[in-house]
C-alpha positions as CSV (number, residue, x, y, z in Angstrom):
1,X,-35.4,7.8,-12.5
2,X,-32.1,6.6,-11.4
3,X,-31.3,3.3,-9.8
4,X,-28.7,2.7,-6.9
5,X,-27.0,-0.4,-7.8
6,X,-24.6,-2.1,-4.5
7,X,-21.4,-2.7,-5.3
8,X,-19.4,-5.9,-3.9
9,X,-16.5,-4.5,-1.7
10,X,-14.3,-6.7,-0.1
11,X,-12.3,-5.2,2.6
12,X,-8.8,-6.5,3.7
13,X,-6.5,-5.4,6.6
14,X,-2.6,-5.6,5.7
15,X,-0.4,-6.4,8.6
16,X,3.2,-6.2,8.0
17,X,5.0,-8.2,4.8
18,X,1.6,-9.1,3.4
19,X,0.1,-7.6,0.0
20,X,-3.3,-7.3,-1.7
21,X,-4.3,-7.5,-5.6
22,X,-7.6,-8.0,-6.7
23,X,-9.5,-7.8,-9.8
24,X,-12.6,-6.2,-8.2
25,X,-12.7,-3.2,-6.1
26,X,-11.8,-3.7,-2.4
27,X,-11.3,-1.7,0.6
28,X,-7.5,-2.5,1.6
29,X,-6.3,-0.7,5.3
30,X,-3.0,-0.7,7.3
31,X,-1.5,1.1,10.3
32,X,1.7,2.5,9.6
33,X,4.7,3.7,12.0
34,X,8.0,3.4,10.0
35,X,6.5,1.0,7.2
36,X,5.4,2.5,4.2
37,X,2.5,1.3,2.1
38,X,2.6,1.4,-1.5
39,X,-1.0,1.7,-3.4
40,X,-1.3,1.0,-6.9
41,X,-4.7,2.3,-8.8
42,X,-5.3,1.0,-12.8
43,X,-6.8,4.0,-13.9
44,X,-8.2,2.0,-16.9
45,X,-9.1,-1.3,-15.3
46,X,-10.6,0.5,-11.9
47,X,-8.9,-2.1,-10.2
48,X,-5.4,-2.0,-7.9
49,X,-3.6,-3.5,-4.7
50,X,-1.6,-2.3,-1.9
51,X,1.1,-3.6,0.1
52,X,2.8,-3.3,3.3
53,X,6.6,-3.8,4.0
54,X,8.9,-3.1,6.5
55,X,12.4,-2.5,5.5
56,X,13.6,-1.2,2.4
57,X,16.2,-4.0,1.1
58,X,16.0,-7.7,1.9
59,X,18.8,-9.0,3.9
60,X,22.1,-11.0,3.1
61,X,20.7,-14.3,3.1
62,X,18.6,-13.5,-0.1
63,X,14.9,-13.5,1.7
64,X,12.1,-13.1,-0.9
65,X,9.4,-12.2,2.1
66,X,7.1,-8.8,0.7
67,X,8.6,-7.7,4.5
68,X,11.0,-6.1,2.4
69,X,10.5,-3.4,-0.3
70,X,12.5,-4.5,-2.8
71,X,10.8,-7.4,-2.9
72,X,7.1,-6.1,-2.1
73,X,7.0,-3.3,-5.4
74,X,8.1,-5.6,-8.1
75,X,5.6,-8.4,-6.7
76,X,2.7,-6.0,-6.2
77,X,3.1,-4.6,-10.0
78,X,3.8,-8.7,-11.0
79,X,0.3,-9.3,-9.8
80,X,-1.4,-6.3,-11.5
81,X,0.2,-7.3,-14.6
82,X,-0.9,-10.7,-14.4
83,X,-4.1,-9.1,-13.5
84,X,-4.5,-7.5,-17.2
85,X,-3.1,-4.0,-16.4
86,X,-0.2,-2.2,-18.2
87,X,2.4,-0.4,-16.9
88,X,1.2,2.4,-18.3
89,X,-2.1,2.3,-16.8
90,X,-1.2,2.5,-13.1
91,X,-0.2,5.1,-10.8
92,X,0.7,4.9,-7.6
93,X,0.4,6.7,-4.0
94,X,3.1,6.3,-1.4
95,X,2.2,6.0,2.5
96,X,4.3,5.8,5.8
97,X,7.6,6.4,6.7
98,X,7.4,7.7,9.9
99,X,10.9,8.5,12.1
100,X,11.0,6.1,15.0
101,X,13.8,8.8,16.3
102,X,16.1,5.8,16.0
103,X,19.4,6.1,14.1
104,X,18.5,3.7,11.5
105,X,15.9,6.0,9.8
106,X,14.1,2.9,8.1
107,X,11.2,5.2,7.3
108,X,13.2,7.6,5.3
109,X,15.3,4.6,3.6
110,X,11.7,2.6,3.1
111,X,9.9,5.6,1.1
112,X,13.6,6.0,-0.9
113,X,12.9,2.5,-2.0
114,X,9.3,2.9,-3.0
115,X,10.2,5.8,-4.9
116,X,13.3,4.5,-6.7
117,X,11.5,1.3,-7.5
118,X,8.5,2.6,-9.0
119,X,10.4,5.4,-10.8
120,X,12.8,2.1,-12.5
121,X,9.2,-0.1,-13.0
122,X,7.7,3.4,-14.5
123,X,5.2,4.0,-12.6
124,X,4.1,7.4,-11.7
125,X,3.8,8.6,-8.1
126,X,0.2,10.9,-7.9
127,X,-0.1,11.3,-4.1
128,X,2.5,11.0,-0.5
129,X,1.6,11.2,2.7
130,X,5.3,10.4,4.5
131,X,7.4,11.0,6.7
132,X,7.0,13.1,10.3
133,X,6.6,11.5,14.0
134,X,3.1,10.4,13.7
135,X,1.5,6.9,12.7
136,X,-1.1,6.5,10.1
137,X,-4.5,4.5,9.9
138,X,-4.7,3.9,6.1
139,X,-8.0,2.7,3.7
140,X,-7.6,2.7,0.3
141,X,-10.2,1.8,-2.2
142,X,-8.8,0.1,-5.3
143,X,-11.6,0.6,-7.7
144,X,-11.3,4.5,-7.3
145,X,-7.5,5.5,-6.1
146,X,-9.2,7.2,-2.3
147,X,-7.6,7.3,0.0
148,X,-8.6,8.2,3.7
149,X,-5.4,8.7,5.9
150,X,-5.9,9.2,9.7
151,X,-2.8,10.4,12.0
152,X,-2.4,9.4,15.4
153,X,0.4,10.5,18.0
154,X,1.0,6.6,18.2
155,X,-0.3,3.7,16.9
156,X,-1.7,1.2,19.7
157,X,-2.9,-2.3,19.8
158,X,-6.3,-1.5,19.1
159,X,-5.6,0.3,15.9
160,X,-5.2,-3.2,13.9
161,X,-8.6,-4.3,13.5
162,X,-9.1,-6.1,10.7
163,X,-11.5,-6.2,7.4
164,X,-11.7,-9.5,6.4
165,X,-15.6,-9.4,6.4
166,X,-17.5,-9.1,3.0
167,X,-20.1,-5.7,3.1
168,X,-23.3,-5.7,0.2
C-alpha cells in the first residue's frame, strides 16, 4: 500500500527585473516577449530559482537592478550558492528572446548574455526555448527542472496573472 504524501508548493509570478530562489520547491512563471528568463535546477539539492530580465548589460550609470542580465545571472547563482548548492550541481534552461522586429534585437543580445554568463559561471545549459516572433507563458518547477512553455502570437494584459497564493 502506498501513501500519497502533499507536497508544499509555493507559486510565484516574475514580472520584469525581479528573481526567485528558494530552498523548497516552488512553481515560478513569467510571460516573456524579448526578455529572457533564466532557470536554474540543483540536480542534487532538488531545489532552484528563476529570474527575469530585460536587457542584456546594465547601463552607463552602473545600475545593479536584476532588469539587466549581467546583473540578474551572477545574483541568481549568488543566491543558490548561499542556498547550499555548488556550481557543479546546477544546470540551467534558457527562455525568451523573442524579436520585437525592432533594430535593436535585445532578444538575440539578452539570450547572448545568458549564454556567455553561465558558460564563464560554469554552468551547463540542458534546455532553450528562444528566439522567434512569438511570446511565451512560462512555469517552471524548481524541485524537478519542468518546465511547461506556452506560445502565444502576442502576449496581452491578461497573460500576467500572478501566483503569489500558497496550494497544499
Amino acid at each position: 500500500m502506498t501513501t500519497n504524501t502533499a507536497v508544499d508548493v509555493y507559486r510565484h509570478h516574475l514580472i520584469p527585473g525581479q528573481l526567485f530562489a528558494c530552498g523548497e520547491q516552488a512553481m515560478v512563471s513569467a510571460v516573456l516577449g524579448t526578455c529572457v528568463a533564466v532557470c536554474l535546477h540543483d540536480r542534487r539539492l532538488k531545489i532552484g530559482g528563476m529570474n527575469h530580465y530585460l536587457y542584456p548589460k546594465s547601463g552607463f550609470f552602473g545600475s545593479s537592478s536584476n532588469e539587466y542580465g549581467d546583473v540578474a545571472i551572477p545574483a541568481l547563482i549568488d543566491k543558490l550558492l548561499r542556498l547550499g548548492s555548488r556550481v557543479q550541481d546546477l544546470e540551467a534552461q534558457i527562455f525568451g528572446g523573442g524579436d520585437n522586429g525592432l533594430r535593436h534585437n535585445t532578444g538575440e543580445k539578452n539570450v547572448k548574455m545568458a549564454r556567455k554568463l553561465l558558460k564563464k559561471n560554469g554552468v551547463a545549459v540542458v534546455s532553450e526555448d528562444v528566439g522567434g516572433f512569438k511570446g511565451r507563458r512560462l512555469i517552471f518547477h524548481t524541485g524537478t527542472n519542468e518546465t511547461l512553455v506556452m506560445k502565444t502570437h502576442r502576449v496581452r494584459r491578461g497573460d500576467y496573472y500572478p501566483y503569489r497564493e500558497r496550494l497544499t
